[in-house]
C-alpha positions as CSV (number, residue, x, y, z in Angstrom):
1,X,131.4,-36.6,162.2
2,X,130.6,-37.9,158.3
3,X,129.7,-35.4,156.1
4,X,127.5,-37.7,154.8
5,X,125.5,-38.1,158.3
6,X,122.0,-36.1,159.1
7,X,123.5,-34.2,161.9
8,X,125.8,-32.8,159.6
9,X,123.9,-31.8,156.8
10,X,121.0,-30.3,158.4
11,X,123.0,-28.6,161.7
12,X,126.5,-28.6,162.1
13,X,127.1,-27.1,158.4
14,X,124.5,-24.6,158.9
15,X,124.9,-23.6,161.8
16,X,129.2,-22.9,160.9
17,X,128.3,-21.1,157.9
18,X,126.0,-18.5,159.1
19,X,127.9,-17.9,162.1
20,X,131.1,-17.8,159.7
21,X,130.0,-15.3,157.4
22,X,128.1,-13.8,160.3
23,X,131.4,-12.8,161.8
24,X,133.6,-9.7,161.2
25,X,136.2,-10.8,158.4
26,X,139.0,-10.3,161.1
27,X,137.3,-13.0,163.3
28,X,136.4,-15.2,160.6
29,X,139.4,-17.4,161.6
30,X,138.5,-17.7,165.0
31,X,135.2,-19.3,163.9
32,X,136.6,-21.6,161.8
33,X,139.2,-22.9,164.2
34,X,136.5,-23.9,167.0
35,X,134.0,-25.1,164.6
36,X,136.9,-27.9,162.9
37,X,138.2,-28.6,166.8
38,X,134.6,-29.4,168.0
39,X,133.8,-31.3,164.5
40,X,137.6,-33.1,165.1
41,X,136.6,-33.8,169.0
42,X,132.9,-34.8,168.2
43,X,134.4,-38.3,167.1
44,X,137.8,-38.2,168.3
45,X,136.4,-37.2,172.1
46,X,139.9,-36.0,174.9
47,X,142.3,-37.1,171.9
48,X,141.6,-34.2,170.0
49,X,144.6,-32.6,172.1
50,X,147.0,-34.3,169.7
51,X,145.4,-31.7,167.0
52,X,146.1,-28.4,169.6
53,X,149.6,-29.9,170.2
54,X,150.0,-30.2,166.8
55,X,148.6,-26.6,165.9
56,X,151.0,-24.8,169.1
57,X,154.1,-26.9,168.2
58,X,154.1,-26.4,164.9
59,X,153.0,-22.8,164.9
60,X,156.2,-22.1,167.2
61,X,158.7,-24.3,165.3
62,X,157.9,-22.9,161.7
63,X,158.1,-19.4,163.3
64,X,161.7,-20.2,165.4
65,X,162.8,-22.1,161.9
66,X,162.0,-19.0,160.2
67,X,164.3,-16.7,162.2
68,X,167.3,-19.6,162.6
69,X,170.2,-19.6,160.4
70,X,173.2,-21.9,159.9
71,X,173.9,-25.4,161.1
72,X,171.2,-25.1,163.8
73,X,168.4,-24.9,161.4
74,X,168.9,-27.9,159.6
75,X,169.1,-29.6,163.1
76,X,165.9,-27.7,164.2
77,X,163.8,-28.8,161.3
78,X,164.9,-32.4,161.6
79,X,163.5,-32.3,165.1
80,X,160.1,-30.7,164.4
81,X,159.7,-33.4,161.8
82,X,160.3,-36.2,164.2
83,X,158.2,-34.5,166.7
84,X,155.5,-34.8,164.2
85,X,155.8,-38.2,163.2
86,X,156.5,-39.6,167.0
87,X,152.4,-39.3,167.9
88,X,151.4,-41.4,163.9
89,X,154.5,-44.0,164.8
90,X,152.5,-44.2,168.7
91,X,149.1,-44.5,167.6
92,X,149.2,-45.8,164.2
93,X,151.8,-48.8,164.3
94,X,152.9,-49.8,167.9
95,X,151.0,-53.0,167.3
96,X,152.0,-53.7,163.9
97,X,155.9,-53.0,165.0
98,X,155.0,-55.3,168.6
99,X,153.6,-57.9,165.9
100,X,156.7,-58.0,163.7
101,X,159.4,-58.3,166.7
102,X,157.0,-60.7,168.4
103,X,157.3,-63.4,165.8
104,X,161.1,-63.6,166.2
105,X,161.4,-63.6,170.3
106,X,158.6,-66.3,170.1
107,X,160.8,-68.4,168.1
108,X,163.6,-68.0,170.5
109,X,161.0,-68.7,173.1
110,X,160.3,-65.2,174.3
111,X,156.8,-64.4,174.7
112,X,155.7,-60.7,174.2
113,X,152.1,-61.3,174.6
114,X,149.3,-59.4,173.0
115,X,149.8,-56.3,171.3
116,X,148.8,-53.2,173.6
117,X,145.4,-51.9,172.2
118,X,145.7,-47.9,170.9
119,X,143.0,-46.5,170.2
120,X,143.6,-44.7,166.6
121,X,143.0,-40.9,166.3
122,X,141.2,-40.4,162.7
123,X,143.2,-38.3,160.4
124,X,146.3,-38.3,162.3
125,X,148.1,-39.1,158.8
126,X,146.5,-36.4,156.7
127,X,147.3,-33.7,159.6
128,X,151.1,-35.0,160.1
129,X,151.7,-35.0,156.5
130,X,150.5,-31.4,156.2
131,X,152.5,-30.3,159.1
132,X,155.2,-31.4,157.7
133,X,154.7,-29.9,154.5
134,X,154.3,-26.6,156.0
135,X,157.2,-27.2,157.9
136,X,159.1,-28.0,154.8
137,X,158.2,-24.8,152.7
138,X,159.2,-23.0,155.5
139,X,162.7,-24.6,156.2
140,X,163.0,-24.3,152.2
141,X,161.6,-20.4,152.5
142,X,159.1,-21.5,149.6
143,X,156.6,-19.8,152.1
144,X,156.7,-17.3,155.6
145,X,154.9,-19.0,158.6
146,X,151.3,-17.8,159.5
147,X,151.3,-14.7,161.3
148,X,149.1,-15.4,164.0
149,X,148.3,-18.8,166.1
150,X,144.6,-18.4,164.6
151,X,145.6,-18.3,160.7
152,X,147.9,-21.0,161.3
153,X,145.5,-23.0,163.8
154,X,142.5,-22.0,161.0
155,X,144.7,-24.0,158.6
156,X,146.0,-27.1,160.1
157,X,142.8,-27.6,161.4
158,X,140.1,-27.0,159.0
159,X,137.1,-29.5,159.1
160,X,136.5,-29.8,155.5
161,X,140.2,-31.5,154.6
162,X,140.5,-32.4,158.2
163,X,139.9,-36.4,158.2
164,X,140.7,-37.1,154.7
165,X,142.1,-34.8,152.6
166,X,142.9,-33.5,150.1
167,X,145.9,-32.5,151.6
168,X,146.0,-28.6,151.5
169,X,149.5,-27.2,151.0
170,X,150.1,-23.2,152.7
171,X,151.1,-21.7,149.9
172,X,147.8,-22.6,148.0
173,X,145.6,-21.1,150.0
174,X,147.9,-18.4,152.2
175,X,145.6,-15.6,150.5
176,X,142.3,-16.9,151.7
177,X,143.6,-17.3,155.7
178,X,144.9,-14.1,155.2
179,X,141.0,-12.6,154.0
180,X,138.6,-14.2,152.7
181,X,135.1,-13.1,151.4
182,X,131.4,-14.0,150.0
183,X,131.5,-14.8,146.2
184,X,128.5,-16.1,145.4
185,X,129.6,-17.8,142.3
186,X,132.0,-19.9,144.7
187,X,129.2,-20.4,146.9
188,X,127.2,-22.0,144.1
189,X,130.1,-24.1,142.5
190,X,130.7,-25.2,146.0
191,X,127.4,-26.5,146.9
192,X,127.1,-28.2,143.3
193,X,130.1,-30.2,144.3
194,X,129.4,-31.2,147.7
195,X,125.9,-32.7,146.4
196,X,128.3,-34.6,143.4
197,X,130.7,-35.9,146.1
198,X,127.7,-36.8,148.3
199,X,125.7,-38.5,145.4
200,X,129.1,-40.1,144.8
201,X,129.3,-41.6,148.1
202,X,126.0,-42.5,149.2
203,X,124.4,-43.4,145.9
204,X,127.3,-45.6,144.1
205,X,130.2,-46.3,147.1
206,X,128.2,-47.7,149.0
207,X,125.9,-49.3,147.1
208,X,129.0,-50.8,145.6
209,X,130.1,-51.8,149.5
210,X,126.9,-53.6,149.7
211,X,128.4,-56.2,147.2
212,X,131.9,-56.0,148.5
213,X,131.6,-56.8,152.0
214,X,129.4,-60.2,151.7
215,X,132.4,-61.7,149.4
216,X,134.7,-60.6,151.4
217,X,133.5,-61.8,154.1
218,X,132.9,-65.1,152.5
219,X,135.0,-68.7,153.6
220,X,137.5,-69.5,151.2
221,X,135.9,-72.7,150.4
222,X,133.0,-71.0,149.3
223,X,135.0,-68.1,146.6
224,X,134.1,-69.3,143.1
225,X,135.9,-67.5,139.9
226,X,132.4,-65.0,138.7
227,X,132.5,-64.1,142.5
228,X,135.9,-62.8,143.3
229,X,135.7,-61.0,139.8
230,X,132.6,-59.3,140.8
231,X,133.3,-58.5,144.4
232,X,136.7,-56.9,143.2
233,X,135.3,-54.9,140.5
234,X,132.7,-53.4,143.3
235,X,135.5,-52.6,145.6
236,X,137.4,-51.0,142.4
237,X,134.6,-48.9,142.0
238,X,134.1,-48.1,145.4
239,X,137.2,-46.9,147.0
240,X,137.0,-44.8,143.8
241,X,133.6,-43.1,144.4
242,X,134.2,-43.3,148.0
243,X,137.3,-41.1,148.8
244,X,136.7,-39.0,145.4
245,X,133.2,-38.3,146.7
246,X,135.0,-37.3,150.5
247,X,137.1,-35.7,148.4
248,X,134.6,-33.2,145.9
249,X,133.0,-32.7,149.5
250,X,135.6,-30.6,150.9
251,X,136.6,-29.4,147.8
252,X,132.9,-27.8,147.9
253,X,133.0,-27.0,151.4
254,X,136.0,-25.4,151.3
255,X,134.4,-23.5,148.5
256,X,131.4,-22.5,150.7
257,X,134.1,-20.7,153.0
258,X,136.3,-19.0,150.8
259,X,139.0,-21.7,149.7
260,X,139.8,-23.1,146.7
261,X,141.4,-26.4,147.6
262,X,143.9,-29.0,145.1
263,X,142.0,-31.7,143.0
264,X,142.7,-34.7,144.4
265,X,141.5,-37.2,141.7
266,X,141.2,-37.0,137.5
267,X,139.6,-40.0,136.3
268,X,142.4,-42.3,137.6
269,X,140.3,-45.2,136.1
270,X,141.2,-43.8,132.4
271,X,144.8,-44.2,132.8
272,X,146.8,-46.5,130.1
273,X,149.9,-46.7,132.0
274,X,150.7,-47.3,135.9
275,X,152.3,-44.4,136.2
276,X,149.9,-42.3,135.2
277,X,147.4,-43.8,136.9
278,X,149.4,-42.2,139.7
279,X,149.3,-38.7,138.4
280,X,145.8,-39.0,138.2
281,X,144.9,-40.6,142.1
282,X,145.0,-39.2,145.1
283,X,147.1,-36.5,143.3
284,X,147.9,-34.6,146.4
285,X,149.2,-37.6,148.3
286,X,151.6,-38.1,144.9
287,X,153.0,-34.6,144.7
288,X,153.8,-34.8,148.6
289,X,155.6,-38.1,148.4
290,X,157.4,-36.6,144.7
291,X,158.3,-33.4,146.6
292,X,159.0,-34.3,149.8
293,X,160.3,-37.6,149.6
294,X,161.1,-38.8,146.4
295,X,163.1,-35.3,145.1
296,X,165.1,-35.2,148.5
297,X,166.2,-38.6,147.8
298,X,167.7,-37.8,144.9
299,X,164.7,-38.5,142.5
300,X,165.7,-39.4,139.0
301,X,169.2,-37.8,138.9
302,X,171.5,-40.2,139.7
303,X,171.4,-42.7,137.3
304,X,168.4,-45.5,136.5
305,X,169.5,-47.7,139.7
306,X,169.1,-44.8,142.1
307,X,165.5,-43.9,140.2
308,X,164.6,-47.5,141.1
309,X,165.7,-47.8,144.4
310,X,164.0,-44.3,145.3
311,X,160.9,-45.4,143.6
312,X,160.7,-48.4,145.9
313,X,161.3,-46.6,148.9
314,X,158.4,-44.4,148.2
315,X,155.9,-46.8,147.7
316,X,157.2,-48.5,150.9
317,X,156.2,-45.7,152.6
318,X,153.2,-45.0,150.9
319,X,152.0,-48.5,151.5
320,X,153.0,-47.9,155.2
321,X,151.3,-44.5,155.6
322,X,147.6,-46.2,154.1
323,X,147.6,-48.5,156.6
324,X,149.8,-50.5,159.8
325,X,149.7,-54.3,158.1
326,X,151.4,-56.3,155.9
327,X,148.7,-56.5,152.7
328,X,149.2,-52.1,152.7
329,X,153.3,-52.8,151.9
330,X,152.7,-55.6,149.9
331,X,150.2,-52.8,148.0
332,X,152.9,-50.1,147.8
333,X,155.4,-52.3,146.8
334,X,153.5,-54.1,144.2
335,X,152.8,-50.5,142.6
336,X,156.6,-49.6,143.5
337,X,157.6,-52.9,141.1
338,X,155.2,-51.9,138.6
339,X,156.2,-48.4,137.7
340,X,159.9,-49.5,137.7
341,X,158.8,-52.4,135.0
342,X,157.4,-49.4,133.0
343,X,160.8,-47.5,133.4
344,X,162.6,-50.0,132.5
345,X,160.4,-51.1,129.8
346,X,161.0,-47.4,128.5
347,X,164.7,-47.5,128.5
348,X,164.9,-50.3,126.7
349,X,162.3,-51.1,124.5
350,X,160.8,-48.1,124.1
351,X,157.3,-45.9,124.5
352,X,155.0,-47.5,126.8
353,X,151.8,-49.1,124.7
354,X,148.8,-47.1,124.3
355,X,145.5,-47.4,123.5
356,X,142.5,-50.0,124.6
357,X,144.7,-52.3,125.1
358,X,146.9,-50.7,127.3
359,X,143.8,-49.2,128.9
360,X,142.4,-53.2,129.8
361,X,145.6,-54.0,131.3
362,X,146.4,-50.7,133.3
363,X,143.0,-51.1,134.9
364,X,143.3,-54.8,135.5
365,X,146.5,-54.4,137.1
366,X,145.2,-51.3,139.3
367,X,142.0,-54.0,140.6
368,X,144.6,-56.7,141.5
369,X,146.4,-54.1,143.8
370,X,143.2,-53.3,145.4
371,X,143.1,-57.0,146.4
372,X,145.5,-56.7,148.4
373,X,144.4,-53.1,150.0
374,X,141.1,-55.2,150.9
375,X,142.0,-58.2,152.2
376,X,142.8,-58.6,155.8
377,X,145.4,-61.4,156.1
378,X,147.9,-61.7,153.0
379,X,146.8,-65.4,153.2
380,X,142.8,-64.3,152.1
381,X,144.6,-61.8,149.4
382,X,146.0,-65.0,148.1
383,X,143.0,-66.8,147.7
384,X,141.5,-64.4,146.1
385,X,144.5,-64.5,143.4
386,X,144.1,-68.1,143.1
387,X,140.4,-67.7,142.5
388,X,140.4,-64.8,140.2
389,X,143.7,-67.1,138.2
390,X,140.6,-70.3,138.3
391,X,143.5,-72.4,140.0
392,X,141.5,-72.4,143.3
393,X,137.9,-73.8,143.5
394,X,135.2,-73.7,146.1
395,X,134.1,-76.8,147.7
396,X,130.9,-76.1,148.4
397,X,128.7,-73.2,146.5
398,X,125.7,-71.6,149.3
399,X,125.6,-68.3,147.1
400,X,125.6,-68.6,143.3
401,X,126.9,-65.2,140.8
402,X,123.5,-63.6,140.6
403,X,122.8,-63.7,144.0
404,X,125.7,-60.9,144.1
405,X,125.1,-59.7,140.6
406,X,120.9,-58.7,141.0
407,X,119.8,-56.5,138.6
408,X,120.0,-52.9,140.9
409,X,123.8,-53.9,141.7
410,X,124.4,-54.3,138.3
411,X,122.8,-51.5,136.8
412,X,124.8,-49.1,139.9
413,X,127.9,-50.9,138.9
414,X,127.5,-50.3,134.8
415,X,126.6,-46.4,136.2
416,X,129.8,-45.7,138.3
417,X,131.7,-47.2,135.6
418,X,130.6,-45.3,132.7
419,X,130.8,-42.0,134.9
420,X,134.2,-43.0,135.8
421,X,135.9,-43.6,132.0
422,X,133.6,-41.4,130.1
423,X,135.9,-38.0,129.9
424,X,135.2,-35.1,131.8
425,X,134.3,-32.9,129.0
426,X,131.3,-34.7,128.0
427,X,129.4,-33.6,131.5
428,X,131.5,-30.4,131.9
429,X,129.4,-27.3,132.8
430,X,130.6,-23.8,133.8
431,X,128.4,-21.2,135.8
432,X,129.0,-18.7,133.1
433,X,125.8,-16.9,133.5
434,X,123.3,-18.9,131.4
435,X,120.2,-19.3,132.9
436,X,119.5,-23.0,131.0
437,X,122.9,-23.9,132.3
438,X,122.2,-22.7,136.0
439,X,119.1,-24.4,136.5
440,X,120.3,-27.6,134.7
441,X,123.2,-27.4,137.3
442,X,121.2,-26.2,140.4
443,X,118.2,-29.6,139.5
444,X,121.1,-31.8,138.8
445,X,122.5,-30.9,142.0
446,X,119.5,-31.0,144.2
447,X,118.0,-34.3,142.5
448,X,121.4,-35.8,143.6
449,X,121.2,-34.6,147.4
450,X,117.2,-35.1,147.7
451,X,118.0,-38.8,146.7
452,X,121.5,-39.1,148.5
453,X,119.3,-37.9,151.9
454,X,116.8,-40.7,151.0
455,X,119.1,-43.2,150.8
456,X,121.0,-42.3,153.8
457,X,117.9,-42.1,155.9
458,X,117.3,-45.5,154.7
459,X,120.4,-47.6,154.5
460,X,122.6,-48.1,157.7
461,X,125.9,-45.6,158.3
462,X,128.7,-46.6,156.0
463,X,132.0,-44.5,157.3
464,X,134.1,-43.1,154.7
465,X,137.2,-46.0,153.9
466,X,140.1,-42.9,154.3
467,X,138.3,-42.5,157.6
468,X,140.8,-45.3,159.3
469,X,144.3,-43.6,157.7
């Protein structure tokens, strides 16, 4: 179920809220935890028991590792993590792992056939990851494990950060499963920034997506230089607007129920550097991988050689957890080799280049990544290099520049960049109490849904991309 979809907007949400803050404040869990398993089952239909399995085993383990000492503990945690990961390794990559044995056997003559067909349950990553997480904090007694099956359940499960995060750490909002209340000043942020995330989806993703798809869908032969310039600055733009719109969305749904959840984005598209492009996208995704992966490893503490190697492991993964194909580790390891040419740019030249300049090049090395996150076959990803390079040239042209580039593309694509590098502070409001600032808030933020609904109602359903990891 899409936040941005008609059934949500005008009856599911409605109908949870008032029944939410209808409830007794005791029971105010329970509500919760049946609203997200019925939002999690209306699209994911009998495999939503993968999410109850998830909330009883993990409920159980934290609370067993919790009250275990010694050499068992270490032994128990290891096992609830690979309990965790079995169901993603199932669903997620049993064809892309039957793919990469089959090529082998089938030169040695052994035929596997075609790769069993799994249906993927949406979210699985986001919910895993945050299992683990809890699990983690627990083993490492940052945290105690939820009381009852209903906080924790409440939790794992809840329908705003369900499908595509951001992904919600227990420690940052233990207080509000514990109690939570009405504060209308929450209430209002909240609603401001689910209309932002939906105007961000609706109104620039997709319209964005509308350019994207047609060249990427186009033959090679066809792919001139203008074209695969344009088509990737669209999808640049809108995976941006697309998964930081899902993202201000829960943030202000969470709001609307008592939680304040983790940014998840800061203008990522400002960065001068690789690496802190990465501090500044899909920020909860960085700190899990930092805290949970690349610290354990050993992080930057054992020399430059060790920093490198657990650098490229990381992004491996990364890579691997976006998606089960071979353009996704390509991705993370392109981004892997690029933050280790700025280390060692560092340590032996010196301060990383700032500036416009570094800005151009930051941002044109972030869109040639994305290439590869787009493209289906690594062979189309390299096209589209030797295009965008002018070393490749179509034979035949059916669809000039402007018939991508019409004027309202154009004028969306100018808008979402602008909105993306001009700074925050230049559009920053705070409900302090001003009535000019409140209503300018409250008609920015209706103006945004009223046309968001109007688009929706008139364009076809475009799923969120995070949707699919």
């Amino acid at each position: 179920m899409a936040f941005s979809s008609n059934f949500f907007l005008f009856a599911f949400l409605p109908a949870i809220l008032a029944l939410h803050y209808a409830a007794p404040i005791a029971y105010r869990n329970h509500v919760l935890l049946a609203a997200s398993l019925a939002f999690y089952a209306f699209d994911t239909g009998w495999l939503a028991w993968l999410l109850v399995a998830s909330i009883l085993f993990n409920h159980a383990a934290a609370r067993r590792l919790a009250g275990t000492a010694g050499l068992w503990r270490g032994g128990l945690f290891a096992f609830a993590v690979a309990v965790n990961l079995a169901p993603l390794l199932h669903y997620k990559y049993t064809a892309f792992i039957w793919d990469v044995v089959a090529t082998p056997l089938s030169a040695l003559g052994i035929r596997l056939g075609g790769p069993p067909s799994i249906d993927l349950p949406i979210g699985i990553s986001f919910f895993t990851f945050q299992a683990i997480s809890y699990l983690a904090d627990v083993y490492t007694r940052k945290i105690a494990p939820a009381g009852r099956l209903v906080d924790f359940g409440a939790y794992h499960s809840m329908f705003p950060q369900l499908i595509a995060g951001p992904i919600v750490r227990y420690i940052e909002v233990e207080p509000a499963v514990r109690k939570r209340t009405w504060d209308i000043d929450r209430a209002a942020d909240g609603v401001f920034r689910f209309c932002i995330g939906l105007g961000k989806k609706i109104i620039l993703a997709d319209t964005m997506a509308a350019v994207v798809d047609p060249v990427f869908a186009l033959p090679a032969n066809e792919l001139s230089f203008g074209i695969a310039w344009f088509g990737v600055l669209c999808y640049t733009l809108q995976i941006y607007y697309d998964f930081s719109g899902y993202s201000d969305m829960a943030i202000g749904l969470g709001k609307l129920l008592g939680f304040d959840f983790p940014e998840n984005f800061n203008q990522p598209y400002r960065s001068r550097s690789i690496t802190e492009f990465w501090r500044r996208w899909h920020m909860t995704l960085s700190r899990w991988f930092r805290d949970y992966v690349y610290v354990p490893l050993g992080g930057n503490r054992e020399g430059a050689g060790a920093t490198y190697r657990n650098l490229f492991v990381v992004f491996f993964l990364c890579g691997l957890w976006h998606g089960a194909g071979y353009t996704f580790l390509v991705w993370g390891l392109y981004h892997g080799a690029l933050l280790v040419a700025e280390r060692l740019y560092r340590n032996h030249v010196g301060a990383l280049p700032n500036g416009h300049a570094a800005w151009f090049v930051s941002f044109v090395l972030v869109m040639i990544g994305w290439v590869l996150f787009r493209a289906t076959t690594l062979g189309q990803a390299g096209h589209f290099f030797l295009t965008m390079l002018g070393i490749a040239r179509p034979e035949v042209v059916y669809y000039g520049l402007l018939h991508f580039v019409t004027p309202h593309k154009a004028f969306f694509a100018t808008c979402a960049l602008a909105f993306e590098l001009v700074p925050f502070e230049w559009f920053s409001w705070r409900m302090d109490g001003k009535p000019a600032v409140l209503a300018g808030k409250a008609a920015a933020a209706l103006f945004v849904f009223l046309y968001g609904v109007v688009m929706l109602s008139a364009n076809s359903f475009n799923p969120f991309i995070y949707f699919r990891f």
